[in-house]
C-alpha positions as CSV (number, residue, x, y, z in Angstrom):
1,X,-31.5,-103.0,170.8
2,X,-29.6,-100.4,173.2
3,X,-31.7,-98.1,174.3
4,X,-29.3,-96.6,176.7
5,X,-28.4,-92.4,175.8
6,X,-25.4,-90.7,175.1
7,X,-24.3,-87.6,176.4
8,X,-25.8,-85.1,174.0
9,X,-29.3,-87.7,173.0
10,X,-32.4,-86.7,175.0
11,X,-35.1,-89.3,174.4
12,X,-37.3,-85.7,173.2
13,X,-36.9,-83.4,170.8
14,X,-34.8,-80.3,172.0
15,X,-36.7,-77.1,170.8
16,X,-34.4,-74.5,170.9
17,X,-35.1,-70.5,170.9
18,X,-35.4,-69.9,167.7
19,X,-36.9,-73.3,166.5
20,X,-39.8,-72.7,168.9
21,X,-43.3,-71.5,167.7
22,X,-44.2,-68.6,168.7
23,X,-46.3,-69.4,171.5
24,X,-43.2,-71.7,172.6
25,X,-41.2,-68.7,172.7
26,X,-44.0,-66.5,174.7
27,X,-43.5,-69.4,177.3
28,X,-39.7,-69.6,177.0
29,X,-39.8,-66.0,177.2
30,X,-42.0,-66.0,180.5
31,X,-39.9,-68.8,181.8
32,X,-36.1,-66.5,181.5
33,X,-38.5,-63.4,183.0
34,X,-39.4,-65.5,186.0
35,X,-36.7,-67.5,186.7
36,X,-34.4,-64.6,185.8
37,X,-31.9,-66.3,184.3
38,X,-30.8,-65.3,180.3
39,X,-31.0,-68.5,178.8
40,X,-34.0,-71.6,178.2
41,X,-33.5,-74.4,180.9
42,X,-33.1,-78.0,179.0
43,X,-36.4,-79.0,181.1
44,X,-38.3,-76.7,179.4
45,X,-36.5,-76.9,175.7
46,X,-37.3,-80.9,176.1
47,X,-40.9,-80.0,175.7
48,X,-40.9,-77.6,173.6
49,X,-42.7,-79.1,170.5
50,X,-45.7,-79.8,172.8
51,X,-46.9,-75.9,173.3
52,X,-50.4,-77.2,175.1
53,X,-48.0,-79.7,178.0
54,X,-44.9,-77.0,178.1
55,X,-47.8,-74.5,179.0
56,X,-49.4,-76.5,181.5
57,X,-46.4,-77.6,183.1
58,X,-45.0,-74.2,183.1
59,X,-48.2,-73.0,184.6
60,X,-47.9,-75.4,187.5
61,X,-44.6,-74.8,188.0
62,X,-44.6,-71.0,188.3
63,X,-47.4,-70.6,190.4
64,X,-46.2,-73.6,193.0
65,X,-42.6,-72.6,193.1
66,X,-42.4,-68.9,192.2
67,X,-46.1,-67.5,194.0
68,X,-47.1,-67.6,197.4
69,X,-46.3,-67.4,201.1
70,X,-43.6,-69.3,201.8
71,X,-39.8,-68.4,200.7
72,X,-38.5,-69.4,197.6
73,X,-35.4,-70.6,198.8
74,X,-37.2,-73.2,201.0
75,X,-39.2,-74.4,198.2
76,X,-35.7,-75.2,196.0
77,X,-33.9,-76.5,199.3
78,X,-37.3,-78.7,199.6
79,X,-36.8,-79.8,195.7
80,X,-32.9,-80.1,195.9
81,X,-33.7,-82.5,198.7
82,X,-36.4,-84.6,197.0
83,X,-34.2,-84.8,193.9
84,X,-30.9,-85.7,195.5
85,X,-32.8,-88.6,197.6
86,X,-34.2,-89.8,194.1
87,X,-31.5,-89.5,192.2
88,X,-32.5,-87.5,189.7
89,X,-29.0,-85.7,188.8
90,X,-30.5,-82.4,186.5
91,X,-32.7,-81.1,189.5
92,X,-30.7,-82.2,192.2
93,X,-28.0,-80.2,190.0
94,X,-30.1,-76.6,189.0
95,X,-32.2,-76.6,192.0
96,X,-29.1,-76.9,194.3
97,X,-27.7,-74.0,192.1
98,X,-30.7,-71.9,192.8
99,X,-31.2,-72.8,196.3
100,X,-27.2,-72.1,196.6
101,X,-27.7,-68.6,195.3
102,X,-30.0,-67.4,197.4
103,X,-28.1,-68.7,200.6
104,X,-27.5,-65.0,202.0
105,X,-31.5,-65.1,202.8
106,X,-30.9,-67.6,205.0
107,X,-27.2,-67.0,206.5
108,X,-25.1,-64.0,205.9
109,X,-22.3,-66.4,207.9
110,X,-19.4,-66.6,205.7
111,X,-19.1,-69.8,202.9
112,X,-22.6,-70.7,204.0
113,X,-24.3,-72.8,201.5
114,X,-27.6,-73.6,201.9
115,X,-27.3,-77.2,200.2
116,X,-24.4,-77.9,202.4
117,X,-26.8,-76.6,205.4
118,X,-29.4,-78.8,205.9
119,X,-28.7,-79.6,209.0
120,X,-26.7,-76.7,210.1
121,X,-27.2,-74.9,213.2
122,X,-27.6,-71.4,210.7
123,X,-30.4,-73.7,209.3
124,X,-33.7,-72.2,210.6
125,X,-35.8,-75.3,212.5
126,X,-38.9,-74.5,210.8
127,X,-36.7,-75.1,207.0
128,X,-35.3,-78.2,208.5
129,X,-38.7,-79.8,209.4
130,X,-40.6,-78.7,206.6
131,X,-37.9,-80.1,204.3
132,X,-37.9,-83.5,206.2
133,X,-41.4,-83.6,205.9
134,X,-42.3,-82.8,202.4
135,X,-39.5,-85.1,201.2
136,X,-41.3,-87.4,202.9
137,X,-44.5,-86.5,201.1
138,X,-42.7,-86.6,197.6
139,X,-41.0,-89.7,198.3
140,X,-44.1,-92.0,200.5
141,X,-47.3,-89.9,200.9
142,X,-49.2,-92.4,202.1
143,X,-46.8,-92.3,205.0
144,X,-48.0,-88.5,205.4
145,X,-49.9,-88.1,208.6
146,X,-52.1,-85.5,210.9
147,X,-49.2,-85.7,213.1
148,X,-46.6,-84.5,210.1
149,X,-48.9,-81.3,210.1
150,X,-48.9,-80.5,213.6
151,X,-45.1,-80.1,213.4
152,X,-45.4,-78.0,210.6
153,X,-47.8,-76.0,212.6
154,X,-45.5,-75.8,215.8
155,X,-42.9,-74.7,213.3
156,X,-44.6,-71.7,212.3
157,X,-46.4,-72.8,209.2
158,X,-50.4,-71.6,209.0
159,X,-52.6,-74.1,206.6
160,X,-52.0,-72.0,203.4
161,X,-48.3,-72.3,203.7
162,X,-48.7,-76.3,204.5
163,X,-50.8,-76.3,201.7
164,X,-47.9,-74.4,199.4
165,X,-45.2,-76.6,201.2
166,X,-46.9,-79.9,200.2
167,X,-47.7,-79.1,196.7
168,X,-43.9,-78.9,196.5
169,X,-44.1,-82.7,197.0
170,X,-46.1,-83.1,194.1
171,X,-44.2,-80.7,192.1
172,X,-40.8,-82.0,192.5
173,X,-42.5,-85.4,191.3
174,X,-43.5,-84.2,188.2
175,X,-39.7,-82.2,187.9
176,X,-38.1,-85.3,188.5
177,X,-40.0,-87.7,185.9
178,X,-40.3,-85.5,183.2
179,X,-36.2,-84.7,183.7
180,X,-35.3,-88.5,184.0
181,X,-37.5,-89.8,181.4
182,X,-36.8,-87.3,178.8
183,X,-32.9,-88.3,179.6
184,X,-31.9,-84.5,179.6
185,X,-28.8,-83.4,180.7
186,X,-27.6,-80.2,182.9
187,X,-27.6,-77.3,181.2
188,X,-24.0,-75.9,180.0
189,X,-24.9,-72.6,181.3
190,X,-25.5,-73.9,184.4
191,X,-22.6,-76.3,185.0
192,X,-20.7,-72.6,183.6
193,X,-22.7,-70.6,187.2
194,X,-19.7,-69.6,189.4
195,X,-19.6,-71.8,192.8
């Protein structure tokens, strides 16, 4: 049997707007607010039928990407990363898009892109090392050691923001599974976002 997927099959059911529940669409509703964008993302339309794991992922999400101390366009630079080193094409793809769109926080120099950046010299250090590092958290965290946090620490990072920076690690991880094994692809609306 060929279980391989074709362009438009996701291995889930793709709840759409108005097929959602209405505590689906609270969520999805929650999810445009947040993320400020005017349409549901596929990653969250994927688990749509599942109202209890699309709230708990949503939760999680939000409040590790979207809350805290450190800058949000580290924290998609730090997933962008992650998901490019993986492989895993849909968040490499939107969380390059947001991380590109919020380039002008980093650089107001002229065609910066904060993708293209890593390892510019309009790069701050303190973004370079904390996204070296956590990708090394996502990808091997056993490899994670005291020494890992000290550089964060000489970078500028207190514990809290450590603390925020590595749960990145373990968000991306759960970004990048449910993306690749739901077999979801990038969102038309996205691939339609201006360069």
């Amino acid at each position: 049997m060929d279980n391989s997927l074709t362009q438009t099959q996701t291995r889930y059911n793709m709840i759409s707007y108005d097929m959602a529940s209405d505590e689906v669409k609270e969520i999805y509703d929650d999810t445009k607010k947040t993320l400020q964008l005017p349409f549901v993302l596929n990653w969250f339309k994927c688990q749509g039928d599942n109202a209890l794991l699309l709230k708990g992922n949503w939760s999680k999400l939000k409040n590790a990407l979207m809350e805290g101390q450190v800058p949000n366009v580290l924290k998609q630079l730090i997933i962008y990363n992650v998901s490019k080193e993986r492989g895993c094409n849909y968040c490499s793809h939107a969380h390059g898009i947001f991380a590109d769109s919020m380039s002008s926080m980093i650089s107001e120099e002229e065609g910066f892109r904060a993708t293209q950046s890593l390892n510019s010299p309009s790069m701050p250090v303190s973004y370079k090392i904390a996204v070296q590092i956590v990708t090394k958290a996502a990808l091997n965290h056993s490899q994670i050691s005291d020494e890992d946090f000290n550089e964060l620490e000489k970078a500028g990072f207190n514990l809290k923001e450590i603390q925020e920076l590595m749960a990145q690690a373990d968000l991306v991880n759960m970004l990048n599974t449910i993306a690749d094994v739901s077999g979801i692809k990038i969102d038309n609306e996205l691939l339609e976002t201006p360069e």
